[in-house]
KEDOTOR-943180 format. One record per residue (C-alpha): z, y negated, x; residue in three letters. Coordinates in pm, 1 decimal, padded with zeros to 6 digits. Example, Ala and Ser with C-alpha at 12.3 -4.5 7.8 and 13.67 -1.06 7.14 Angstrom:
<pakes>
<pake><z>00780.0</z><y>00450.0</y><x>01230.0</x><res>ALA</res></pake>
<pake><z>00714.0</z><y>00106.0</y><x>01367.0</x><res>SER</res></pake>
</pakes>
This chain:
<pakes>
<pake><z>17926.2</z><y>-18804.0</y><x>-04284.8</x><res>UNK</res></pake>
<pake><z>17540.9</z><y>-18921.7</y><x>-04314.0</x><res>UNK</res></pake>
<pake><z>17307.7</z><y>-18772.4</y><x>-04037.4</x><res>UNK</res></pake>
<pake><z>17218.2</z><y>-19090.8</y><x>-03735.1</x><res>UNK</res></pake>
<pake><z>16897.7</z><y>-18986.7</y><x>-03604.8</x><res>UNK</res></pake>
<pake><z>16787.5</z><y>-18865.0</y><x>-03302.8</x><res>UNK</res></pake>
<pake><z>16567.1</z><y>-18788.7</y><x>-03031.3</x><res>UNK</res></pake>
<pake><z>16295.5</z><y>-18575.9</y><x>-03226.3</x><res>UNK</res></pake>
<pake><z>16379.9</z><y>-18634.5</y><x>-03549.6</x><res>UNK</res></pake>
<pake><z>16681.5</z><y>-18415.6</y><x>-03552.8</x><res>UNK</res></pake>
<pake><z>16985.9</z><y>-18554.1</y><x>-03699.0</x><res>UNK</res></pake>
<pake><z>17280.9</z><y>-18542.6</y><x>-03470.4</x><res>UNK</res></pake>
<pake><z>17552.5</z><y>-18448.5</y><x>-03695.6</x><res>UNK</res></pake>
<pake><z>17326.7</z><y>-18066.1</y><x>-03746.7</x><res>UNK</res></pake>
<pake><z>17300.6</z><y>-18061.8</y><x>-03367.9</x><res>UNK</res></pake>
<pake><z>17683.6</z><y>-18131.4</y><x>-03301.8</x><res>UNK</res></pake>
<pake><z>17797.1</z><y>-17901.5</y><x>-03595.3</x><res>UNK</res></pake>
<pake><z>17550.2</z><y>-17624.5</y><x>-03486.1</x><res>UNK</res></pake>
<pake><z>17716.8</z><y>-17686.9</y><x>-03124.8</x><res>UNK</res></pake>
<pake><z>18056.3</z><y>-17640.8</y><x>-03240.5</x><res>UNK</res></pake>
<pake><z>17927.0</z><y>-17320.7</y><x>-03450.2</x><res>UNK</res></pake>
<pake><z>17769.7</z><y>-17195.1</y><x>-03116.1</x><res>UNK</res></pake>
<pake><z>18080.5</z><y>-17232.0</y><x>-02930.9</x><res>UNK</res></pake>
<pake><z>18312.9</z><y>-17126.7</y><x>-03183.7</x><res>UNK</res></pake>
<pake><z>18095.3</z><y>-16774.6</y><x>-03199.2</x><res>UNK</res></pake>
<pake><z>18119.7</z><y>-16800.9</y><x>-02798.2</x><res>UNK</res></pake>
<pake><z>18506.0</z><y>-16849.8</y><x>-02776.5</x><res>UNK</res></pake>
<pake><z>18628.6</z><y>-16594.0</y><x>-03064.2</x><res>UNK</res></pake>
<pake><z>18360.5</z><y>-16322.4</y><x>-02917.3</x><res>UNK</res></pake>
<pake><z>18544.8</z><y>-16350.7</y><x>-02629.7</x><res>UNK</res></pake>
<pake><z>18882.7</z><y>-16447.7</y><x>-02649.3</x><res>UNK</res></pake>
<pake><z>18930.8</z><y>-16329.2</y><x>-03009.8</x><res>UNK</res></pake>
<pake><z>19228.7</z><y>-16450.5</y><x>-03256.1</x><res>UNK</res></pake>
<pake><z>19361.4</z><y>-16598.9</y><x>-02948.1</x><res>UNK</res></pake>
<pake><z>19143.6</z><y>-16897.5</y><x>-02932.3</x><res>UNK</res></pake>
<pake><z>19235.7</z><y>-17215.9</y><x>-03072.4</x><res>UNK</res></pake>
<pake><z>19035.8</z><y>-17535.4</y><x>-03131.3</x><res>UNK</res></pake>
<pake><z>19105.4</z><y>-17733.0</y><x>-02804.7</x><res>UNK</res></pake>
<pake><z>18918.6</z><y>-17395.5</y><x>-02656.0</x><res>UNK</res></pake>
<pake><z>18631.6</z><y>-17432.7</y><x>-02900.9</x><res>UNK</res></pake>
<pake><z>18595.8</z><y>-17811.1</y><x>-02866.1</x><res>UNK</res></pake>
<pake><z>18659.4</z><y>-17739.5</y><x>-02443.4</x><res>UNK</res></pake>
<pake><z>18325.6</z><y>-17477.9</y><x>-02488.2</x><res>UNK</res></pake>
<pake><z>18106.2</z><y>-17716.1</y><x>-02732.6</x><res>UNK</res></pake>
<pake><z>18158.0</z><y>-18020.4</y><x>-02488.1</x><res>UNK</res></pake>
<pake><z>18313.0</z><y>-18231.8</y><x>-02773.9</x><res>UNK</res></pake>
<pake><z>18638.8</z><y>-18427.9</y><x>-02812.9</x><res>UNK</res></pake>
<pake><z>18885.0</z><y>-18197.6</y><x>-03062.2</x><res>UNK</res></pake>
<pake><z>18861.9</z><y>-18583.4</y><x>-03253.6</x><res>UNK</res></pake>
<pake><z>18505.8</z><y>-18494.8</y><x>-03273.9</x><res>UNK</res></pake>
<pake><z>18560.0</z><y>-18118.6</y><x>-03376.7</x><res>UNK</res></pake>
<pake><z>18803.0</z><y>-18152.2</y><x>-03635.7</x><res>UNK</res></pake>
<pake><z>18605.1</z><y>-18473.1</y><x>-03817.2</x><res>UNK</res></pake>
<pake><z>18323.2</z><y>-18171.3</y><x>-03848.2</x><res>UNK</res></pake>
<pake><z>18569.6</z><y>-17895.9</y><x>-03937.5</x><res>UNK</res></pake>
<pake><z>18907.9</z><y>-18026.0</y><x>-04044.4</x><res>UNK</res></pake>
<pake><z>19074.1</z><y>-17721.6</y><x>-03924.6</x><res>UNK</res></pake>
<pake><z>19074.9</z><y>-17374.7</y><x>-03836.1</x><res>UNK</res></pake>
<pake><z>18998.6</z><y>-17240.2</y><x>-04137.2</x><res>UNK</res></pake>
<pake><z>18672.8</z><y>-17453.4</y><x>-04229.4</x><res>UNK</res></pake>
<pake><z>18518.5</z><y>-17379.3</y><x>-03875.5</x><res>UNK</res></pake>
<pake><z>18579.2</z><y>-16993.6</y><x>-03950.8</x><res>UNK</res></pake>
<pake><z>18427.1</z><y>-17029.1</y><x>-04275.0</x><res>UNK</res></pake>
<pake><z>18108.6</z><y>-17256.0</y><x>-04160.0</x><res>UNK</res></pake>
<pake><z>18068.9</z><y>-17020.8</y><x>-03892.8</x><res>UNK</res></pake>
<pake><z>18068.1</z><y>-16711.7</y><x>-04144.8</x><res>UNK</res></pake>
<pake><z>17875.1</z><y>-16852.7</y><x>-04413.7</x><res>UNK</res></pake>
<pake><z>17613.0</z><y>-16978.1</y><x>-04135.1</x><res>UNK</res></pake>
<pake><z>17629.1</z><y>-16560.8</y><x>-03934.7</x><res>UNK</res></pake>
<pake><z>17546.8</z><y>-16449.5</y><x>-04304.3</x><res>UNK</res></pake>
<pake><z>17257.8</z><y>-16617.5</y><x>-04352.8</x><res>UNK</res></pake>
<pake><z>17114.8</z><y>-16644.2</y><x>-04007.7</x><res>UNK</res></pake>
<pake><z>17156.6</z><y>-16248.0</y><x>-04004.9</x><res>UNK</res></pake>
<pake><z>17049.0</z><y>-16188.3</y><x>-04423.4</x><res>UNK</res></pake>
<pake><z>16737.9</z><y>-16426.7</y><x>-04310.8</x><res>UNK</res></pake>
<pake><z>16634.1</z><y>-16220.8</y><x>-04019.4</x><res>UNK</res></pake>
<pake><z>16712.5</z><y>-15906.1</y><x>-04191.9</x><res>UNK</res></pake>
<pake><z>16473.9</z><y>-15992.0</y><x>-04503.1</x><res>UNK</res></pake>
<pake><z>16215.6</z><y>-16128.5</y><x>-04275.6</x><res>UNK</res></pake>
<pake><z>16163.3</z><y>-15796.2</y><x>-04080.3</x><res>UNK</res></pake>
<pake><z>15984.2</z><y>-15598.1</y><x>-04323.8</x><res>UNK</res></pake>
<pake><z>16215.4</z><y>-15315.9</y><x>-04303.0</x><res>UNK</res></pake>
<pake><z>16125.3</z><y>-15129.5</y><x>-04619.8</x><res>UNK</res></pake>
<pake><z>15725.2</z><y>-15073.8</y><x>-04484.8</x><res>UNK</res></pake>
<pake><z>15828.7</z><y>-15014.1</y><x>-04170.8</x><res>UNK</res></pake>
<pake><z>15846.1</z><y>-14624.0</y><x>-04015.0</x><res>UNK</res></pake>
<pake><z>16241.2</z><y>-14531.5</y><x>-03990.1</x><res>UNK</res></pake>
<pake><z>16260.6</z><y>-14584.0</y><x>-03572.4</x><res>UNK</res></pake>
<pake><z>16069.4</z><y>-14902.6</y><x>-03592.5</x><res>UNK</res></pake>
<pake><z>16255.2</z><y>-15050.7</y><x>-03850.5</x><res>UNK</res></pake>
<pake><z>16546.1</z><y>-14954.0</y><x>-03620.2</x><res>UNK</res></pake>
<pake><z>16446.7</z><y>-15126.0</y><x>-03362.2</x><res>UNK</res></pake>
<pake><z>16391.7</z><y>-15409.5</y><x>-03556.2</x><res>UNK</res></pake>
<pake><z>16704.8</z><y>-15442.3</y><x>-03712.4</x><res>UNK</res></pake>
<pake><z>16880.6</z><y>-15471.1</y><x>-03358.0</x><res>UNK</res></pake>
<pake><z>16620.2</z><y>-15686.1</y><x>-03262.0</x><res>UNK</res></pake>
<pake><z>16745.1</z><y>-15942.3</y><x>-03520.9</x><res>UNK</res></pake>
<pake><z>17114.3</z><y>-15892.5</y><x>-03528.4</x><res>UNK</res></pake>
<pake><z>17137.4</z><y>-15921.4</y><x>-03156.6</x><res>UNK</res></pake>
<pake><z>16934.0</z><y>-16246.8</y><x>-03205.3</x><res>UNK</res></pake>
<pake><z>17161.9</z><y>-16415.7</y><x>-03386.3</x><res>UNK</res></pake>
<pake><z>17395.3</z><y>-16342.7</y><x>-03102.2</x><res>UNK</res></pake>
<pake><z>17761.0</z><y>-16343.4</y><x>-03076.6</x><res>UNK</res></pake>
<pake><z>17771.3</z><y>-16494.5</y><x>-03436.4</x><res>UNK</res></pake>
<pake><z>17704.2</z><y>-16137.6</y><x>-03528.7</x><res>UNK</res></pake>
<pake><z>18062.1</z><y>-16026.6</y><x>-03418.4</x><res>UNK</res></pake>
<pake><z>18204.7</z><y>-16308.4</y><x>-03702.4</x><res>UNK</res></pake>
<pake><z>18053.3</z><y>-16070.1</y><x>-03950.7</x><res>UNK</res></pake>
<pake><z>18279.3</z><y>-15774.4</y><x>-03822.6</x><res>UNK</res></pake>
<pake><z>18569.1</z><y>-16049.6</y><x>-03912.0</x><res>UNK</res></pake>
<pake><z>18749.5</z><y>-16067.5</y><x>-04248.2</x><res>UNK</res></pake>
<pake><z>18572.9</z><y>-16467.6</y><x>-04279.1</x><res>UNK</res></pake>
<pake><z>18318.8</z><y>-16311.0</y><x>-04419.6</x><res>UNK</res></pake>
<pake><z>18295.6</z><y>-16177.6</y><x>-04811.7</x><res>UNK</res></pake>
<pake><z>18231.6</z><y>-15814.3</y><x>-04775.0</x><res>UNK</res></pake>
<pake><z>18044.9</z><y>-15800.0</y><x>-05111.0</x><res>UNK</res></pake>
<pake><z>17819.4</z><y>-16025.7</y><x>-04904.6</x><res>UNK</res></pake>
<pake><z>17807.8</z><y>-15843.0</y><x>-04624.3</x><res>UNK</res></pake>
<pake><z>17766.0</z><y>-15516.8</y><x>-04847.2</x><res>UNK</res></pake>
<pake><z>17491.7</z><y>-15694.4</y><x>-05018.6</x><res>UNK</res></pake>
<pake><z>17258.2</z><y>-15862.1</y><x>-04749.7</x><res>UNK</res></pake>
<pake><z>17335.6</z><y>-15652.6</y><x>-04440.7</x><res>UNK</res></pake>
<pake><z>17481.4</z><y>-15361.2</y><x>-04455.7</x><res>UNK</res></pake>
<pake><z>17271.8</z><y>-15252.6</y><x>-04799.8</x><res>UNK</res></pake>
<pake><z>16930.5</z><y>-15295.1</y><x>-04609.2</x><res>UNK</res></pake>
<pake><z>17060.1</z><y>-15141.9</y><x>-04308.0</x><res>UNK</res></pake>
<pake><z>17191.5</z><y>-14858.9</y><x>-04484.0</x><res>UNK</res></pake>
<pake><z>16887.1</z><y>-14787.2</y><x>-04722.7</x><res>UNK</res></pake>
<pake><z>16698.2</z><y>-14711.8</y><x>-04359.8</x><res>UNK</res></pake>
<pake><z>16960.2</z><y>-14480.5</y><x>-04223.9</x><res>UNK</res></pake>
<pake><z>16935.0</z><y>-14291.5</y><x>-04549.6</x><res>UNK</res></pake>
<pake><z>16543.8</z><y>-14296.6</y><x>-04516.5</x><res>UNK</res></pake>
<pake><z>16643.9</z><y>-14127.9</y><x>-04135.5</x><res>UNK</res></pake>
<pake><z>16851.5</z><y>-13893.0</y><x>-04281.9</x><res>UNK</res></pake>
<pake><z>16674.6</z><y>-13786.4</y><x>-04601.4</x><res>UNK</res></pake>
<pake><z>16338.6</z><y>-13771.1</y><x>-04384.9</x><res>UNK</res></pake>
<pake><z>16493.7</z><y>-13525.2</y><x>-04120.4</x><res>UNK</res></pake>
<pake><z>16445.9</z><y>-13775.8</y><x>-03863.1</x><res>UNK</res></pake>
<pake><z>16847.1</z><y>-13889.8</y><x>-03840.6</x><res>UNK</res></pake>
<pake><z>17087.4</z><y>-13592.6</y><x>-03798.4</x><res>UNK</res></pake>
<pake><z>17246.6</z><y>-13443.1</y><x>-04184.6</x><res>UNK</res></pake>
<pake><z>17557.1</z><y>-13373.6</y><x>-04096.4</x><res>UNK</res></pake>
<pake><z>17687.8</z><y>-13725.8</y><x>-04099.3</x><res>UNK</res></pake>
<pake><z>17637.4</z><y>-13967.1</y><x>-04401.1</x><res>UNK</res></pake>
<pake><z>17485.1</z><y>-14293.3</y><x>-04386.0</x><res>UNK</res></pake>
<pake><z>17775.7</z><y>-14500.7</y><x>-04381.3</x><res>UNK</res></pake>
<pake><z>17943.8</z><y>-14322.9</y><x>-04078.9</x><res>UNK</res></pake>
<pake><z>17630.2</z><y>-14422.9</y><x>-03875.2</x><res>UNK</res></pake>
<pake><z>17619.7</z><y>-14760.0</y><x>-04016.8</x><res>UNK</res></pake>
<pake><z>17966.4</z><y>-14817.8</y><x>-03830.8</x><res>UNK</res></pake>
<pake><z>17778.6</z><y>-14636.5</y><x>-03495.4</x><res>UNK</res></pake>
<pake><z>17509.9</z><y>-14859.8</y><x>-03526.7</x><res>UNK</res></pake>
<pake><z>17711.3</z><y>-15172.0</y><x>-03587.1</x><res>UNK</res></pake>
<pake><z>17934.0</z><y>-15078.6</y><x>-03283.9</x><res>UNK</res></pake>
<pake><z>17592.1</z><y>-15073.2</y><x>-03067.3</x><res>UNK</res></pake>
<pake><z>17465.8</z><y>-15388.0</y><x>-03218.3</x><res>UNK</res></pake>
<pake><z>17825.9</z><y>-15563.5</y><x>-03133.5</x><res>UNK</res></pake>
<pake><z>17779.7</z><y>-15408.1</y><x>-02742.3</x><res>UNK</res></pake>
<pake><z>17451.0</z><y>-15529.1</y><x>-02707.7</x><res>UNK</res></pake>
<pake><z>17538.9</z><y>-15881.2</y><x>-02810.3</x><res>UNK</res></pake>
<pake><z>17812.1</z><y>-15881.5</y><x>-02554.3</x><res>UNK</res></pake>
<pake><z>17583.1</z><y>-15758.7</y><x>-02254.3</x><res>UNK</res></pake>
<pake><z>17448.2</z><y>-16003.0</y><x>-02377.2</x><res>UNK</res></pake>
<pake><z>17654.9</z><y>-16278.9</y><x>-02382.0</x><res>UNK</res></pake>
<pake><z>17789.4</z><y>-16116.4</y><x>-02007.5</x><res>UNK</res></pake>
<pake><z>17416.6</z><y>-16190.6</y><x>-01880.7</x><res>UNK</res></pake>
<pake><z>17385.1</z><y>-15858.8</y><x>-01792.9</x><res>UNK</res></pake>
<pake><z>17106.1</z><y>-15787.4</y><x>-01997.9</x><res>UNK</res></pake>
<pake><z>16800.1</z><y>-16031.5</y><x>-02175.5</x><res>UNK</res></pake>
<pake><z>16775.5</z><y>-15985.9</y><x>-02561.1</x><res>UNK</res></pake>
<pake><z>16446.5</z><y>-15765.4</y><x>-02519.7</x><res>UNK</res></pake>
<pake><z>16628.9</z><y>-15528.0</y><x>-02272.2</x><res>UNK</res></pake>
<pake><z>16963.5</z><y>-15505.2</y><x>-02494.1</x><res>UNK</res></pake>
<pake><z>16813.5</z><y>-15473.7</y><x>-02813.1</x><res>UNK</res></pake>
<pake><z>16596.5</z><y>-15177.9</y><x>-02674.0</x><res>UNK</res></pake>
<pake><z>16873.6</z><y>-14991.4</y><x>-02478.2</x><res>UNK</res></pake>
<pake><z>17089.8</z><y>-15021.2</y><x>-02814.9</x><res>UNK</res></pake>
<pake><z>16825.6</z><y>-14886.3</y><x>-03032.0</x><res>UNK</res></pake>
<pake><z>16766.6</z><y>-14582.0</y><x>-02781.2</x><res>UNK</res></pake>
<pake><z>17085.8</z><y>-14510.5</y><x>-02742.8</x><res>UNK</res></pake>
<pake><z>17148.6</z><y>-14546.1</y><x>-03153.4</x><res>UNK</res></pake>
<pake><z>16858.4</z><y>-14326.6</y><x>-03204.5</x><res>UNK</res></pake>
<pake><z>16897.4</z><y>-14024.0</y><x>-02932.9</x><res>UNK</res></pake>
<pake><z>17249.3</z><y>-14002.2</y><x>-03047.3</x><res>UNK</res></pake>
<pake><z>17196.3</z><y>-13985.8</y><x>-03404.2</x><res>UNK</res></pake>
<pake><z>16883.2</z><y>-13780.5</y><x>-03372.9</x><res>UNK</res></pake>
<pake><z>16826.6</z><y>-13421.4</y><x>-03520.2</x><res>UNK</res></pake>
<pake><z>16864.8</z><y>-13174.8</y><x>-03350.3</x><res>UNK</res></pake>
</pakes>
């Protein structure tokens, strides 16, 4: 379907589908495998005509929505500098950018998404700082790197719903996960 332009110069086929996207990560964050596409059509404020001529089912919306997570997430990931950055900071700014890109995040935690990718562009970078943590004595010994990769995604995934709950800003969530994250997994 070609692009009709806009207001702004912005196609409206990319604003519709990133909608839909928005919503979808909205409606499955919260309501899980239980929500269908009347619910994400309902949440993006478009007709489910309109939904499934962008996504001609179920499947194809989960994928879009994965593939798009991936690289919103890889992108913000590669952009934070984590490798020059001290082990706490680069903490900080890896929730900083996961809990940007919102409830999309939670898609990742999904089996939509290839975990080879997921190895590769998230979970790789992330880990490579935990293991900095651990092997600098910063980050406690006793548990390996992948054990508090799953903590730290499980904080990332709670922040994004405060969130999503308004009962937190981005600034305040990302910072309370990253404390908590860090005095947890702290040496003693």
């Amino acid at each position: 379907m070609p692009a009709r332009p806009a207001v702004g110069g912005v196609p409206r086929t990319s604003r519709t589908a990133a909608a839909i996207l928005d919503a979808a990560a909205s409606v499955l964050s919260e309501r899980g495998s239980s929500a269908n596409m009347a619910d994400v059509a309902a949440a993006a404020g478009v007709s489910r005509a309109t939904l499934y001529r962008y996504f001609p089912d179920r499947e194809a919306l989960l994928d879009a929505l994965a593939s798009h997570a991936l690289a919103d997430s890889a992108a913000r990931l590669a952009d934070a500098g984590l490798e020059r950055a001290p082990v706490v900071e680069a903490i900080e700014r890896i929730v900083r950018a996961l809990t940007a890109v919102g409830d999309r995040y939670t898609v990742l935690a999904g089996e939509q998404v290839d975990p080879d990718e997921v190895e590769r562009l998230i979970a790789a970078p992330v880990r490579a700082v935990l293991a900095r943590g651990i092997e600098s004595g910063l980050l406690r010994q006793d548990l390996p790197a992948d054990v508090l990769l799953e903590v730290f995604r499980g904080a990332i995934i709670a922040a994004t719903q405060l969130i999503r709950q308004g009962r937190l800003g981005l600034e305040e969530a990302s910072a309370v996960a990253a404390s908590v994250f860090l005095d947890g997994t702290r040496a003693p």
